[in-house]
C-alpha positions in Angstrom: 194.4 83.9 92.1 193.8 86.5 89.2 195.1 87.8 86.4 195.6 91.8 86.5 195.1 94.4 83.6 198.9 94.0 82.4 198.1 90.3 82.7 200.3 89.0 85.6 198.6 86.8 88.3 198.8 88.1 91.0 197.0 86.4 94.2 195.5 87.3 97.8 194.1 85.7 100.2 191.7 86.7 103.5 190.5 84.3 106.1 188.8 86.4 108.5 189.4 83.7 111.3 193.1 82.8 110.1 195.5 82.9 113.1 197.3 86.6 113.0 201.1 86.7 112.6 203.3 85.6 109.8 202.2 83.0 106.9 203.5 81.7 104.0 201.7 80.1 100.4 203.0 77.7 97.9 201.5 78.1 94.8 202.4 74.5 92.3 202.2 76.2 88.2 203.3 73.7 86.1 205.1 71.6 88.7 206.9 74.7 89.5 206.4 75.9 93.0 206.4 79.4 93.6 206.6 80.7 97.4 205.7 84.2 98.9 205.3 85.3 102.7 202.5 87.8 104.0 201.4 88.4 107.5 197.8 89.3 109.2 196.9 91.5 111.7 194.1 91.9 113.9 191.8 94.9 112.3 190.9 97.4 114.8 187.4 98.7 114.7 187.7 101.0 118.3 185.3 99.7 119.8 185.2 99.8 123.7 181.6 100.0 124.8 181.1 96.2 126.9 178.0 94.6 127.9 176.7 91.6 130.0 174.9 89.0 128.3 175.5 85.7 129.7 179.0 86.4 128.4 181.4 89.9 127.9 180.1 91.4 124.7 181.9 94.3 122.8 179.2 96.2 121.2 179.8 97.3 117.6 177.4 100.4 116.1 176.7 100.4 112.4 174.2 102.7 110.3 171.0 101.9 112.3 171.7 99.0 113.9 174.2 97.8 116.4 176.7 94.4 116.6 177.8 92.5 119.4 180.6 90.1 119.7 182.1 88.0 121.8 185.7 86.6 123.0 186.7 84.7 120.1 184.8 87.0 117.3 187.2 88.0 114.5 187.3 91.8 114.1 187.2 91.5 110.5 184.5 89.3 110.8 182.5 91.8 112.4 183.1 93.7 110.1 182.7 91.7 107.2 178.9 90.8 108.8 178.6 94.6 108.8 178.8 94.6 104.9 177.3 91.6 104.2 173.6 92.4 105.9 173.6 95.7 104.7 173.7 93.9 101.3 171.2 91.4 101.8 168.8 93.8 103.2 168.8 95.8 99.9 169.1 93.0 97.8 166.5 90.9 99.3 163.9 93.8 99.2 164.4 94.1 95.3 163.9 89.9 95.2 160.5 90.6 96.8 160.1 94.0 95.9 159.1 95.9 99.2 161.1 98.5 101.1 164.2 97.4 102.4 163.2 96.4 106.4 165.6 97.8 109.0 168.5 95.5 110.4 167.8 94.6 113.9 170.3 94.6 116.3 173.3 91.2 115.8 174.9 89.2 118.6 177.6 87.1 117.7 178.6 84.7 119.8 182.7 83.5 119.1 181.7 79.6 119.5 178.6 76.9 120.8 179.7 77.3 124.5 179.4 81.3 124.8 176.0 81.2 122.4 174.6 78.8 125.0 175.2 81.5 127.8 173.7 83.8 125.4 170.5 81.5 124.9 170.3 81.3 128.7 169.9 85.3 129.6 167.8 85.2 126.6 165.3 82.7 127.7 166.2 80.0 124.6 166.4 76.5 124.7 169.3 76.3 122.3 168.7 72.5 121.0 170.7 72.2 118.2 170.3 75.9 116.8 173.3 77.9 115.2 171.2 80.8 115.8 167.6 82.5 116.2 165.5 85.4 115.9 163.7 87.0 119.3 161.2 89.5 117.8 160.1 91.9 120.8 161.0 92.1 124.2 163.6 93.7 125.7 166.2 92.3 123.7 165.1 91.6 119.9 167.6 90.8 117.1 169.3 88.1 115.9 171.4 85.8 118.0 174.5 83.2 116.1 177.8 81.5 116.8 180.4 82.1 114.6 182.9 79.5 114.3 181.7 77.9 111.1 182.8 78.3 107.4 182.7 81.5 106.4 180.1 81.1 103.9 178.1 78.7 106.2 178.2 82.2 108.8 176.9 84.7 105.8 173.7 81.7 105.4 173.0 81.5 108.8 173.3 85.6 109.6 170.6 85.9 106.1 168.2 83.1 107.3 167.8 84.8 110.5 167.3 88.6 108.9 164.4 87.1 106.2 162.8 85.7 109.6 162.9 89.5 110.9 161.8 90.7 107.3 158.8 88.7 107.2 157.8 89.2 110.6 157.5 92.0 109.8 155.1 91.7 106.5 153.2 89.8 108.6 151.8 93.1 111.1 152.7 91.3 113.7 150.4 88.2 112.8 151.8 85.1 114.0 153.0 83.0 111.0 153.1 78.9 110.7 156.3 77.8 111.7 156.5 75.5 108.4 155.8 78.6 106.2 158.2 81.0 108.2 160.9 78.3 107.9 160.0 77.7 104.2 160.5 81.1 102.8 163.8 81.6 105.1 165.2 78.4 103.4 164.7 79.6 100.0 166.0 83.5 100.0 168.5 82.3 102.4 169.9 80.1 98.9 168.6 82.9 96.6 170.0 85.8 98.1 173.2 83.5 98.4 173.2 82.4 94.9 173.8 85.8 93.9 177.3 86.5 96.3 180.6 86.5 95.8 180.8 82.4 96.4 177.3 80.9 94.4 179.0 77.5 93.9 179.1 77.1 97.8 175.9 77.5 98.0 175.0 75.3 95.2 176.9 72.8 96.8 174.7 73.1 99.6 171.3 73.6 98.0 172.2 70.0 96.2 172.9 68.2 100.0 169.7 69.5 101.8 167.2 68.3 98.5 164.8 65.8 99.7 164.8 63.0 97.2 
């Protein structure tokens, strides 16, 4: 909710993984409850290219890089992933003040079941991953389910990328896993800290401290 510049509230709301069809809020003001009806719709993004990857992918061509998604994938949230790495790749090159590094291709997996058939043509034992980073080969870029918070996909979709960024600092020198991991885990939160949602993430900063 938010107030507008003739000082009504006004509200919105946008779940990119909200069911589509017809809703309906109730907002309680001062034990007063106010209703009002919207309805979502799937977004359309044209995309009709497929590919085979343990699983039918949709692929998804941004400025320089390329997204593919699975059944179960949100359109918007394609779309939405779109934005938000193009972001973190200019913001994060300011934080550490080097040219931005190019976006490698995404795959986005709609839940645990298609990532793992994504992890098997890819030559990954999954474990208990959300996602990884294959640098090389014949199919590099970044690899990730989707059905998690939204904020929780926007962390996992930036750890991966400042895996790719400083693999790439590195000239191809292989870095200590405990290092790699180290410096992912702390842009991931300062990259995040300055979004759209920094309380999330200190929420989350506060539950992986090791006291």
């Amino acid at each position: 909710m938010y107030p507008t510049t003739l000082g009504e509230l006004e509200w919105t709301r946008y779940g990119a993984q909200d069911q589509e069809g017809g809703w309906i809020v109730e907002i309680n003001i001062g034990g007063s409850i106010h209703s009002a009806t919207y309805s979502l719709e799937s977004l359309t993004l044209r995309d009709f290219e497929k590919v085979s990857l343990g699983t039918l992918l949709t692929k998804h061509e941004a400025q320089g890089f390329d997204l593919y998604y699975s059944d179960l994938v949100p359109t918007a949230l394609v779309a939405d992933l779109q934005e938000h790495i193009t972001d973190t790749a200019l913001l994060l090159a300011q934080r550490i003040q080097s040219e931005a590094s190019s976006i490698p291709d995404i795959y986005l997996a709609g839940n645990r079941e298609l990532m793992g058939l994504v992890s098997i043509v890819t030559s990954i034992d999954l474990g208990f991953e959300d996602g990884y980073y294959i640098t090389g080969g014949q199919l590099p870029g970044i690899f990730m389910r989707t059905d998690l918070l939204g904020t929780e996909v926007r962390r996992l979709l930036t750890h991966e990328y400042i895996h790719h960024v400083f693999d790439g600092l590195a000239n191809d020198e292989i870095l200590p896993a405990w290092l790699t991991e180290g410096l992912s885990k702390y842009y991931e939160f300062d990259v995040a800290l300055l979004g759209p949602r920094p309380d999330a993430t200190r929420l989350r900063l506060l539950t992986s401290t090791d006291l």
